[in-house]
Each structure stands twice: as structure tokens, then as C-alpha cells.
C-alpha positions, 0 to 999 in steps of 0.5 A, a space after each residue: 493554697 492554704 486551707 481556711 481556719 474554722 472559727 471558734 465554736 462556744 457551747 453552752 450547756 445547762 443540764 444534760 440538755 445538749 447532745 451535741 457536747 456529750 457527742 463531742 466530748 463525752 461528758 454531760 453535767 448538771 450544772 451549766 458549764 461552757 464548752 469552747 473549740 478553737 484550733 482543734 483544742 477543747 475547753 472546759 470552764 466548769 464548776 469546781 464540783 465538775 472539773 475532775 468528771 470533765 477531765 476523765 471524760 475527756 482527757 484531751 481537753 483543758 479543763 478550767 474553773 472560775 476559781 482557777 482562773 481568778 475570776 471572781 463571781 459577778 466580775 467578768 474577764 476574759 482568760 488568756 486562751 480567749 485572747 
């Protein structure tokens, strides 16, 4: 019997205003910023003024910015690890 697959879970944080991301992760931003879970694996997509702050607190996470991941502002698109 295989166990279930939990489904991914995306946070959204403006501020410091989720404890439950801080309580995960350990980081806790004032800009808004986006945290998925899926498979076990954590990312980030956070502002460019933010990425190295969330890489140190939470060092197994990915971390991504809109800029690295060639996404444009005001032009949506899915990065790969959402696919």
C-alpha cells in the first residue's frame, strides 16, 4: 500500500504577518513574497532585495526571483517547477 501524496501547499506572505511561514522556514520578510511546499521541497519566489536573506534562513530551500526566472512584471507565466 502506497502512502498518499500530500498536495502542494502555496503560502502567500505580505509582511511579517504569517506565523506559519516564519515557523517552517525561519524567514520572515517585509515584502510580500510566496512560499511553495510540494514533495517535500521548499521555494521561495521573493524580491531580489530578499533572496539572499531567504537563502540563509532557510538554506534547503530553492530560492527564485521574478528576474531569474524570466518572468517580466505585469506578464504572467508559470516556472517549470510548477509544471
Amino acid at each position: 500500500m502506497t502512502t498518499p501524496r500530500k498536495p502542494p501547499r502555496l503560502l502567500y506572505a505580505q509582511g511579517s504577518d504569517i506565523p506559519d511561514i516564519r515557523y517552517a522556514t525561519g524567514f520572515a520578510a517585509p515584502n510580500p513574497f510566496l512560499l511553495l511546499v510540494r514533495n517535500g521541497e521548499k521555494h521561495f519566489l521573493v524580491s531580489p532585495l530578499e533572496a539572499a536573506r531567504a537563502s540563509a534562513a532557510c538554506p534547503e530551500a530553492k530560492v527564485w526571483t521574478r528576474e531569474a526566472l524570466g518572468v517580466a512584471p505585469g506578464k504572467p507565466a508559470a516556472p517549470a517547477w510548477l509544471a
